[in-house]
N, C-alpha and C positions, 0 to 999 in steps of 0.2 A: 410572748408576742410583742414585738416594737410598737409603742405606742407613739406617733407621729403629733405631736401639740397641733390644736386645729388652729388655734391663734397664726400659727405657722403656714397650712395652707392658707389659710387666708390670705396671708399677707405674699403668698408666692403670687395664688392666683391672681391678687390686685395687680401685683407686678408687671405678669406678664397681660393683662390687660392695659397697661401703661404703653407697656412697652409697643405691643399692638399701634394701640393709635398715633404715636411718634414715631413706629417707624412709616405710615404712611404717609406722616406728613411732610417728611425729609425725605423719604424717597418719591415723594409726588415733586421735590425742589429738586434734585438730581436728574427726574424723567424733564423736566422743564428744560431741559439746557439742549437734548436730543428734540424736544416736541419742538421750541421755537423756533429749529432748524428747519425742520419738517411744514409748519405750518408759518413759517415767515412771522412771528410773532415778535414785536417790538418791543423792550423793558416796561412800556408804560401797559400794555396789552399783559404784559406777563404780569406785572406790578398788580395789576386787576383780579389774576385769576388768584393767586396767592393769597391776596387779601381777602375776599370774596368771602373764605371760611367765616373768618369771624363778624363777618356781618347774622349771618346766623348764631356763631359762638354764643355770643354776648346776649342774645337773646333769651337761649334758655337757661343761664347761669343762676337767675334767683328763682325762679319757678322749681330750676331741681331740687336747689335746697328745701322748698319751701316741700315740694310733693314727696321728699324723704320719711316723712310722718304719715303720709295717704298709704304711698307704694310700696315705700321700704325700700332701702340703699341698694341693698342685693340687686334689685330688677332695674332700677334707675339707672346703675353703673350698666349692668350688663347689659340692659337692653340701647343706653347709650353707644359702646363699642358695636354694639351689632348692625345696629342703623349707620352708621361709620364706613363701617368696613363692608356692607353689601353694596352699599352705593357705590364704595374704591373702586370695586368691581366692574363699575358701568362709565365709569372715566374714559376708557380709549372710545368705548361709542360715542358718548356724547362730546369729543373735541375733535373724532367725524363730523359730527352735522353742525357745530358751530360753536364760536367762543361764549356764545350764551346761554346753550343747552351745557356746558363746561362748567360754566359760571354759579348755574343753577345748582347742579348736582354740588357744587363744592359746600353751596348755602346750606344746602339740605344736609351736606356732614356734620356741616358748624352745630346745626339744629341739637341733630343727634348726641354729639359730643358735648354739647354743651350741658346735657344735664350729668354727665359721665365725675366731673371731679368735687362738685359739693355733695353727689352724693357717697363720692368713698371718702371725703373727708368725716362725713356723718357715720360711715360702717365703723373707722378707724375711733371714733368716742366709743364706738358701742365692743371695740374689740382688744383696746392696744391696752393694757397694763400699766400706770404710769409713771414707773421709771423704766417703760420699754418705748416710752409714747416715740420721742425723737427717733428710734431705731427703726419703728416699726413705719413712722410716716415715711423715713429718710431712703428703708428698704425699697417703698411701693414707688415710691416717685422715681428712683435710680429706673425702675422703666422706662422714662424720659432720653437719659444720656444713651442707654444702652440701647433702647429702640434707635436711637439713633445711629450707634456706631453698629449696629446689625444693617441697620437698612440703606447707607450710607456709599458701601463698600459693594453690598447683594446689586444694590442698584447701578451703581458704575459698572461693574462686571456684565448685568441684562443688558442695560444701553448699548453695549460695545458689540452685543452678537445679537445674530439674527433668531433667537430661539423665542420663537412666538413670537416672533417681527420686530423681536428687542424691545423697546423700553415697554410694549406693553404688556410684555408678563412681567413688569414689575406689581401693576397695579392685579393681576391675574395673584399672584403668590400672596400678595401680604394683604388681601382680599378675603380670600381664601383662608388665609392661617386665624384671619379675626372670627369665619363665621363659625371654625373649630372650637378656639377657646370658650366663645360663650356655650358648647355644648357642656362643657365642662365645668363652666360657672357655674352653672344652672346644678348640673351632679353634685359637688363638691361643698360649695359654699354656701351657709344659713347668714340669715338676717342679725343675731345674735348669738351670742354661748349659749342663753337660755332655750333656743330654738333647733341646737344642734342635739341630733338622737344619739350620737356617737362621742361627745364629750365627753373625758373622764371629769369624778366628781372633784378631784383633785383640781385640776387646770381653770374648772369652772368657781372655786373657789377662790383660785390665785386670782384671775381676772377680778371677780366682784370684790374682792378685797380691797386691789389697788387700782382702782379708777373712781372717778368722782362719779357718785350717783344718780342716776338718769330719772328721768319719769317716762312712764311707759303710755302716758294718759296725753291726751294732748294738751297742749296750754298756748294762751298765746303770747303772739311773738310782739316783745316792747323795743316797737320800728322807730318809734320818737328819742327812747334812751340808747338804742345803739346807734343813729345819726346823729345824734348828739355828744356821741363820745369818743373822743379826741386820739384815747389809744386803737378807734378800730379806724380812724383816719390814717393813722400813722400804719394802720398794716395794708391799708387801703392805697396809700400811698407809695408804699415799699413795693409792692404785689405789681404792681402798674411799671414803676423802674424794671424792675425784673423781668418784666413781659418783655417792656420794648425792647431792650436790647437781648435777651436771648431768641424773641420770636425774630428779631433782625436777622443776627447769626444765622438762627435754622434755616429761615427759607432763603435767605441770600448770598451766604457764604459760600454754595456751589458757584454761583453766578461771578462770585467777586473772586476764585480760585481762578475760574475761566478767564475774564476779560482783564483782570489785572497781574495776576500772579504765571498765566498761562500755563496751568498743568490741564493734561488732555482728559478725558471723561472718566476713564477707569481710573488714572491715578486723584482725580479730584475726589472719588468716591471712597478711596481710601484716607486721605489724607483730612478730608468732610468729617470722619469720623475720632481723629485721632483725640482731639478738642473735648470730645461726648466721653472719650474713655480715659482721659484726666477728671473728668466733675463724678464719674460716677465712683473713682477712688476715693475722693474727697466728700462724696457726700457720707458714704459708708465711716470714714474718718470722723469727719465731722457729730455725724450724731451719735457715735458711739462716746467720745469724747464729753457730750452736751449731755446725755445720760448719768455717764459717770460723774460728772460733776453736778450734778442734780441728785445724786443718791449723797454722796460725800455731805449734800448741802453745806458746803467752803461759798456760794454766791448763790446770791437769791434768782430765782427761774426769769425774773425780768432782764437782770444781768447778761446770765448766759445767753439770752434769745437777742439782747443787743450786740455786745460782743460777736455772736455768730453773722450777724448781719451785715455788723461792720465790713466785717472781712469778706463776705460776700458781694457788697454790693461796690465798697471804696475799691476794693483789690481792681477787682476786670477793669472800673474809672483809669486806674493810674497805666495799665496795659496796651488800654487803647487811647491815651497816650503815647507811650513807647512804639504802637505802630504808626504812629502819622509822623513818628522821629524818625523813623527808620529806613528811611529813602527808598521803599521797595523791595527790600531785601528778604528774598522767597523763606531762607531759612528761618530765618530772624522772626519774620511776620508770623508763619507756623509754630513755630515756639511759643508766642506770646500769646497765641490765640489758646492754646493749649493752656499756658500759665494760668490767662483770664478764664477759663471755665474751671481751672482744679479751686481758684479761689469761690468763684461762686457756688461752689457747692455746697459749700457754708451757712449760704442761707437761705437755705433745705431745711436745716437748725433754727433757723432768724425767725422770719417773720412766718414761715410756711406753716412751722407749726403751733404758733400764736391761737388762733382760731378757737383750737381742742381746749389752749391752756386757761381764753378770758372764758370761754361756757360751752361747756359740756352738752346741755342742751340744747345751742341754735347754732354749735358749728357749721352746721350743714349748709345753715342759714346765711352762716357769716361768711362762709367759702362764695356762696353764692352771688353776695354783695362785692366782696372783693375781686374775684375773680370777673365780674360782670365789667367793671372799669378796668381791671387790668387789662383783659383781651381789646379795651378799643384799641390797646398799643400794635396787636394784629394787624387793623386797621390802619394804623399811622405810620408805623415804620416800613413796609413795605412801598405804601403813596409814596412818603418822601425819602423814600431812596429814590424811588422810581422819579421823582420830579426834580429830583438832586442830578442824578446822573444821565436825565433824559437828553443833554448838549454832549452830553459823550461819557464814555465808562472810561476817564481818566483818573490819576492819582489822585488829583487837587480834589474831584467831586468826591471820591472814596473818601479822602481826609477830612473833608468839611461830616458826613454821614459819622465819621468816628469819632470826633469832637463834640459834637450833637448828642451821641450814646453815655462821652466820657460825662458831659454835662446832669442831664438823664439820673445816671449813677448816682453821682453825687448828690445831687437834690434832695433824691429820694431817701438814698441813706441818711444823711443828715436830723431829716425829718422824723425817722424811723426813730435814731436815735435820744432825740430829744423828747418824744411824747409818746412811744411806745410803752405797754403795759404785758406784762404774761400773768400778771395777778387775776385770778375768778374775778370779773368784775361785778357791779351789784348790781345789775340788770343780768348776770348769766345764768343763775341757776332761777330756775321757773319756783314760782310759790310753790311749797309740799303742803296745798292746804287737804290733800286726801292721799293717803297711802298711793306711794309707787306700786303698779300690779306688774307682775311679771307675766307674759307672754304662755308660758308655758309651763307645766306641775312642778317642775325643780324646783328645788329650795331656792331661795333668794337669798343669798348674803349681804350683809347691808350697814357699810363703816359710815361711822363719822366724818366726814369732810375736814381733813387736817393737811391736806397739802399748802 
């Protein structure tokens, strides 16, 4: 009989729970370009609805981490996506009865979502192998680009015809396909190896082998030594760059196809995509690369995590460049946008999976913190587009918003650069002043800490 690695579903089903919530969120930017028509809704009115998520986001970002120890990743993730995606559901009613009944529903996803990625950063300590670590975070997150080049294209195509009044069986479909997956979550995927009934002893062995050692007890969390320490700034700071300018991209890059580049709704939702299906090569590249050179150990894990970042965060910097050179030039400008996402996919590798590498123990924690500042970039880039472009959706506004990102970039890389750490720091592993208990009657394997 085929025996299926469960490390493996895991890491699909993480996936296509990524994938899930990014393709509603770029196809909620693609439906925006049909609704503003419909509802007469002005860049700063749009600017609003868009942002609106991560007013909520941002809220529950350290709570999830924090309640990954109460609930367990498993239900945090899933029941994240589920609250997500039922609400998608009630989008065309609620921008019937007003842009504030809109407004609201969006807050209440942000909610939702927001406890969704510190807790699978906490599953992934508790599941990834690690010199699979970079593969297996680089696999889950490629739901990102890929939600996107599915939903991208699905959604230019609804917008254009009338099947369920157009754009809004967008939110009908990928709605719907979210409230399936968690049916399946919930079947498929345990808290731990220790907690799955169907683990071979083999796999369960390879995993506890090669991962740094958890405590299964609780301990607490030293909030004074990780604000005080200077390499989870530097991821705090990278994580933030990253945000702004790809949360820009995602929800505005429809908008910016339309009123500058002028390609018509169906071909914007293809071409919306093509950008998400360069990063998702490159991340798969990328961490398989950052793996291998982590087993070879040829550079130390701090190295490659900067190296990776480099190239992630400088690359897309010098691209969009290259677009405010480029006098408008349809082909030219799609190509580049393309280029700057195959580069950022790199650091996927960088700093994303930092978190796992300074402690094993308050990943969840740490995802929580960083991600909590990163999404106000949710909040910011979308305003000041919207406040950039609100005298008109001309070149010169577009180029000032891209110079601003190239900035952005650099900063953050820079920073990363210099004060970043992937070493276990000595605030990451919790005191072992009483045996680690396992979960459940299997045996517990249990190495020395030699990474």
């Amino acid at each position: 009989m085929c025996y299926i690695p469960k490390r493996c579903i895991f890491t699909a089903m993480a996936f296509f729970g990524c994938l899930v919530m990014y393709s509603t969120r770029v196809s909620l930017s693609i439906a925006m370009v049909a609704m503003g028509i419909k509802y007469n809704w002005d860049p700063k009115t749009q600017g609003i609805i868009l942002s609106s998520f991560y007013y909520g986001y941002v809220v529950t970002q350290l709570p999830g981490g924090i309640l990954c120890d109460r609930f367990g990743a498993k239900w945090l993730f899933g029941g994240g996506v589920l609250v997500t995606t039922f609400l998608y559901l009630l989008i065309p009613l609620a921008a019937n009865w007003s842009v504030l009944a809109f407004t609201i529903i969006r807050i209440l996803e942000g909610l939702g979502e927001g406890l969704a990625f510190p807790a699978i950063t906490h599953a992934i300590s508790n599941w990834a192998p690690r010199f699979e670590r970079s593969r297996i975070s680089s696999v889950i997150c490629m739901g990102v680009p890929i939600g996107n080049i599915i939903g991208s294209p699905i959604s230019g195509f609804l917008s254009s015809t009338d099947f369920i009044g157009g754009w809004p069986s967008i939110f009908y479909l990928f709605g719907s396909f979210g409230c399936a997956w968690f049916l399946l979550w919930c079947i498929l995927v345990y808290e731990t190896p220790e907690d799955h009934p169907r683990i071979s002893k083999e796999e369960l062995l390879y995993i506890q082998q090669n991962k740094d050692e958890k405590l299964q007890t609780k301990a607490p969390i030293p909030w004074k030594k990780i604000f005080s320490s200077l390499p989870v700034w530097a991821v705090i700071i990278a994580h933030f760059g990253q945000n702004y300018a790809f949360l820009m991209f995602l929800t505005l890059m429809p908008t910016y196809f339309k009123t500058i580049l002028h390609f018509d709704i169906k071909t914007n939702g293809v071409l919306s995509a093509m950008p998400y299906a360069a990063l998702a090569i490159s991340m798969a590249l990328a961490s398989y690369l950052a793996d291998r050179l982590r087993k070879w150990n040829k550079m130390s894990i701090s190295t490659i995590r900067k190296t990776a970042n480099s190239i992630g965060l400088v690359g897309p910097a010098l691209c969009c460049i290259g677009i405010v050179a480029s006098s408008c030039q349809r082909e030219l400008i799609v190509g580049l946008l393309c280029l700057a996402m195959f580069l950022n996919g790199f650091a996927f590798s960088g700093f994303n999976v930092t978190h796992v590498d300074m402690s094993a123990d308050f990943s969840g924690v740490l995802y929580g913190i960083t991600n909590t500042v990163a999404n106000t970039a949710g909040i910011l880039s979308p305003t000041i587009v919207g406040f950039l472009t609100a005298s008109g959706e001309t070149v010169e506004n577009w180029n000032t918003v891209f110079c601003i990102t190239c900035a952005v970039y650099m900063m953050c890389a820079l920073f990363y650069a210099f004060f970043a750490s992937a070493e276990v720091q000595p605030w990451g592993l919790a005191k072992r002043d009483t045996p680690a208990v396992s979960k459940s009657e299997k045996p517990l394997f249990v190495e020395a800490n030699n990474s």
